[in-house]
C-alpha positions in Angstrom: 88.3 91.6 49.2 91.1 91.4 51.6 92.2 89.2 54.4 95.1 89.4 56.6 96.0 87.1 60.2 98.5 87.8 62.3 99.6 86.0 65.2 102.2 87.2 68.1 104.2 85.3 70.3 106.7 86.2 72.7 110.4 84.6 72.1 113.5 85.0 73.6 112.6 88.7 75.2 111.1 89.8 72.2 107.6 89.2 70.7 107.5 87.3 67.1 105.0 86.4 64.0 104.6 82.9 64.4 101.8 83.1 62.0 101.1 85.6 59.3 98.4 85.3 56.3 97.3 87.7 53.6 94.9 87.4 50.8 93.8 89.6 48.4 93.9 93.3 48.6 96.0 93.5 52.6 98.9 92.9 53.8 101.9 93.6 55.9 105.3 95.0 55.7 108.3 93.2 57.5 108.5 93.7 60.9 110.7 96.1 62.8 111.7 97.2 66.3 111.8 100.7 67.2 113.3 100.5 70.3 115.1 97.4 73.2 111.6 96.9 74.8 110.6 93.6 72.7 107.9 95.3 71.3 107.1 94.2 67.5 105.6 97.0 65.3 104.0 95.6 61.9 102.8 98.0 59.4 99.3 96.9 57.1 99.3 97.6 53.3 96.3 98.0 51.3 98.0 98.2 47.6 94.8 99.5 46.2 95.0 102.3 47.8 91.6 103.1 49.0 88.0 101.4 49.9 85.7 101.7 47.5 81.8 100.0 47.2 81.3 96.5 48.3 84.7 96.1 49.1 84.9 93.8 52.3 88.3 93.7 54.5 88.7 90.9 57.1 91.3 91.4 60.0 92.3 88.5 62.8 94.6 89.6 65.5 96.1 87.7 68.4 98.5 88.6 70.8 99.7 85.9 73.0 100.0 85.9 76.7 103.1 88.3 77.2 103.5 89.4 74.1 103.6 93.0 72.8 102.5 94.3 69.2 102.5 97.6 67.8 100.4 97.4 64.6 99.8 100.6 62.3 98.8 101.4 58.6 101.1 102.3 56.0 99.0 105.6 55.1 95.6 106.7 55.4 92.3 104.6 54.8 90.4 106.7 52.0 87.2 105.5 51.2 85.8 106.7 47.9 82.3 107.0 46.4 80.6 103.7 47.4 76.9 104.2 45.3 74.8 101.2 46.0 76.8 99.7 48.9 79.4 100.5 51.5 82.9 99.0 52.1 83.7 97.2 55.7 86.0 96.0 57.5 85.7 93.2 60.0 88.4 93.4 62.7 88.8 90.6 65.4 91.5 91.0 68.2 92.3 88.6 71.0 94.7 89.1 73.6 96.5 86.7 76.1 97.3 87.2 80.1 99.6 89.8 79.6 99.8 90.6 76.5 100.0 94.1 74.9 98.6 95.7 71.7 99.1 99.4 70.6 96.6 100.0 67.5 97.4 103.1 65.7 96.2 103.4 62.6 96.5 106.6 60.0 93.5 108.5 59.8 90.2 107.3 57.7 89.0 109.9 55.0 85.7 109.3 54.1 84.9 111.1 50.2 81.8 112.3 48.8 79.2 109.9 48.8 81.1 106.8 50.6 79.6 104.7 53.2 81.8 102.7 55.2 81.4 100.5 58.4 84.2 99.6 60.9 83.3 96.2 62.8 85.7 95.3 65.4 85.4 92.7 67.9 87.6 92.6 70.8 88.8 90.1 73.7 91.3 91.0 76.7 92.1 89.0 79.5 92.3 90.5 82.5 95.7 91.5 82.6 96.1 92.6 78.9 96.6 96.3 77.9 94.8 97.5 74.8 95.1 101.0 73.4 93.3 102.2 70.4 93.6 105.3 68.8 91.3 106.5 65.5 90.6 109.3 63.7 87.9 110.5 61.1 88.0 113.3 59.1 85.8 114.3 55.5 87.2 113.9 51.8 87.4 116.8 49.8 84.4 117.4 47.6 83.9 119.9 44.4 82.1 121.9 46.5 84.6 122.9 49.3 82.0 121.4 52.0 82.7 118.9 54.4 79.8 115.9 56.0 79.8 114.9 51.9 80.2 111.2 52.6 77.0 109.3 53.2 77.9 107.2 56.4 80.5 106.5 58.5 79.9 103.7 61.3 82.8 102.4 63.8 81.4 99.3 66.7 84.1 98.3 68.9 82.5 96.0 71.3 85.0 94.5 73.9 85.0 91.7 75.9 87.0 90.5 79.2 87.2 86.5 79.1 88.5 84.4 82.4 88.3 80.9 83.1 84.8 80.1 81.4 83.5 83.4 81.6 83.1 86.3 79.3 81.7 89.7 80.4 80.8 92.9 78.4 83.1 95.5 79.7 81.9 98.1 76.7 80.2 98.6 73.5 81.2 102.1 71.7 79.0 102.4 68.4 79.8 105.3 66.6 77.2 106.4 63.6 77.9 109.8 61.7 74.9 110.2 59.0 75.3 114.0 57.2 72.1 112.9 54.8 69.9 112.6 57.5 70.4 115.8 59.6 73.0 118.9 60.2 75.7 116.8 62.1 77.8 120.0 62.8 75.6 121.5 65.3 75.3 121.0 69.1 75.1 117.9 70.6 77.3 115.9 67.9 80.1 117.7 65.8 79.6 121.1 68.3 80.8 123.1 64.8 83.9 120.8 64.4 85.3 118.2 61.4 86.9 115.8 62.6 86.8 113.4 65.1 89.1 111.9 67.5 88.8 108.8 69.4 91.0 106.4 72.0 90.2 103.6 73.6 92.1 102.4 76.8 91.6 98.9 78.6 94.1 98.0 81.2 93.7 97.0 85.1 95.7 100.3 85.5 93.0 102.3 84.4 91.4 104.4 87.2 90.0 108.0 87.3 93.3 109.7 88.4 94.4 108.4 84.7 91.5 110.1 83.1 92.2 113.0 85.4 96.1 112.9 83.8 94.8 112.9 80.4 92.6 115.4 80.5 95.1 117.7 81.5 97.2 116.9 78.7 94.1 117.1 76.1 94.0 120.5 77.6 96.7 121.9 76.3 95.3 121.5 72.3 92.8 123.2 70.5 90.4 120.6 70.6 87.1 119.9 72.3 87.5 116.6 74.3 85.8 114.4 76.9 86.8 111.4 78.5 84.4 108.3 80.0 85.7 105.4 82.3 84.0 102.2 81.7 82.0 99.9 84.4 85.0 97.2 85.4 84.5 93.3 84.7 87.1 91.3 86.2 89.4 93.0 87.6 90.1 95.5 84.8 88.6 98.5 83.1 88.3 100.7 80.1 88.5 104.3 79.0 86.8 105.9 76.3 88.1 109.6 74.8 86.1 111.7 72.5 87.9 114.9 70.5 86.6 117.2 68.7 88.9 119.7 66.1 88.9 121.1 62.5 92.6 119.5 62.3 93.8 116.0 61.6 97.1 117.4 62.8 95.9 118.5 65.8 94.2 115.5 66.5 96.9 113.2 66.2 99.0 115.2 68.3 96.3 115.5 71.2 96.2 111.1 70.4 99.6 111.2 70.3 100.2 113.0 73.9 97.7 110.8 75.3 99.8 107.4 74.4 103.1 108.9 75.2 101.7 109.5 78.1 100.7 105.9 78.4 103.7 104.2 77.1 105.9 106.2 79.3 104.3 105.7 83.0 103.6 101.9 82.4 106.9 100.7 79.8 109.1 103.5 80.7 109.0 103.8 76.4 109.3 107.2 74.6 106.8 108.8 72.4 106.4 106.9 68.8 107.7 108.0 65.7 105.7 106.4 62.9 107.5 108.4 59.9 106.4 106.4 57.1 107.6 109.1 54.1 
């Protein structure tokens, strides 16, 4: 069990913890700033080391109107034989008029015969920016084969909330199952490993974006596609999907992308996450 809360403010030009709870097996680093924008970056610790069967990890985010959090993990999220269960986290994010968070978590390496389920529930205003990158790859097993792992289920639903209203701008429910079928073949995993994913919500978001970006995915060696969301009050999301045999080359397409991102609308350069 695990639960960590984090709350962000802006202060004085710069964006500030002004609460911060952890319990159990999660927490977080101290903060730093990796450049004069204000932005915050916090890094989340799982001393453990990995997921394993039944393990349950709860997540509360808010960014505050005008605030600006960069929130990352420490290392990869391995989940480990799980027999009998599955391990979960439960991940709820609210963000204020205004307010900016940049999720960027280390890829999730999911071992032979581990379940795991990925829960997170979102809520923007309609001037918040929200980017979300993630990517999946399989565990090594005796064998040399990948798809080992049992189940591996992500749900991001997100919702845009104005003055007593909240709308449904998307629900992006991904369900990988190797024991129930050949998940490498067309139509799914198209012959690939692993799996890519970023999600985009901003009132900037348009298909001249997704246009931009695909360009940019185009120069990897990666199989990608890109969806723009219906828009709910006045903003809208963006959904991309890549496809490659390399978590390298995956977090390099991901990485593009938000540079891309960070540089038109903040005038910020690329990150540099070098955690060893």
């Amino acid at each position: 069990m695990g639960e960590l809360a984090l709350s962000i403010e802006q202060r004085g030009g710069r964006s500030v913890a002004t609460h911060q709870y952890h319990r159990g097996a999660l927490r977080v680093l101290r903060p730093h700033y990796l450049d004069d924008s204000g932005q915050v970056c916090y890094v989340v610790v799982n001393p453990g080391g990995a997921y394993l069967g039944a393990d349950l990890f709860l997540v509360d985010v808010e960014v505050q109107a005008g605030a600006d959090l960069l929130l990352t993990t420490q290392s990869a999220t391995k989940v480990y034989r799980t027999p009998g269960s599955f391990a979960e986290q439960r991940m709820a994010i609210r963000l204020g008029e205004g307010a900016r968070l940049e999720l960027v978590p280390d890829q999730l390496i999911a071992y032979r015969e581990a379940s795991y389920r990925q829960r997170t529930h979102v809520t923007v205003r309609p001037s918040s920016s929200l980017v979300m990158a993630e990517v999946v790859t399989p565990g090594w097993s005796p064998d040399g084969a990948a798809f080992r792992y049992e189940e591996v289920r992500l749900r991001n639903e997100i919702h845009v909330e104005t003055e007593g209203d909240s709308q449904l701008l998307a629900l992006d429910n991904l369900l990988i199952r190797p024991p129930l079928g050949d998940v490498t073949g067309l139509g799914f995993m198209e012959g690939y490993s692993h799996l890519g994913s970023l999600v985009v919500v901003d009132p900037r978001v348009d298909q001249a974006l997704a246009d931009d970006l695909h360009s940019v995915t185009s120069e990897n060696d990666a199989l990608t596609g890109i969806s723009i969301t219906r828009s709910a009050a006045g903003t809208t999301g963006l959904v991309l999907r890549s496809l490659s045999n390399s978590t390298g080359e995956l977090n390099r397409l991901l990485g593009a992308c938000t540079a891309l991102l960070r540089k038109r609308w903040y005038g910020q350069e690329p990150l540099n996450l070098r955690k060893h």
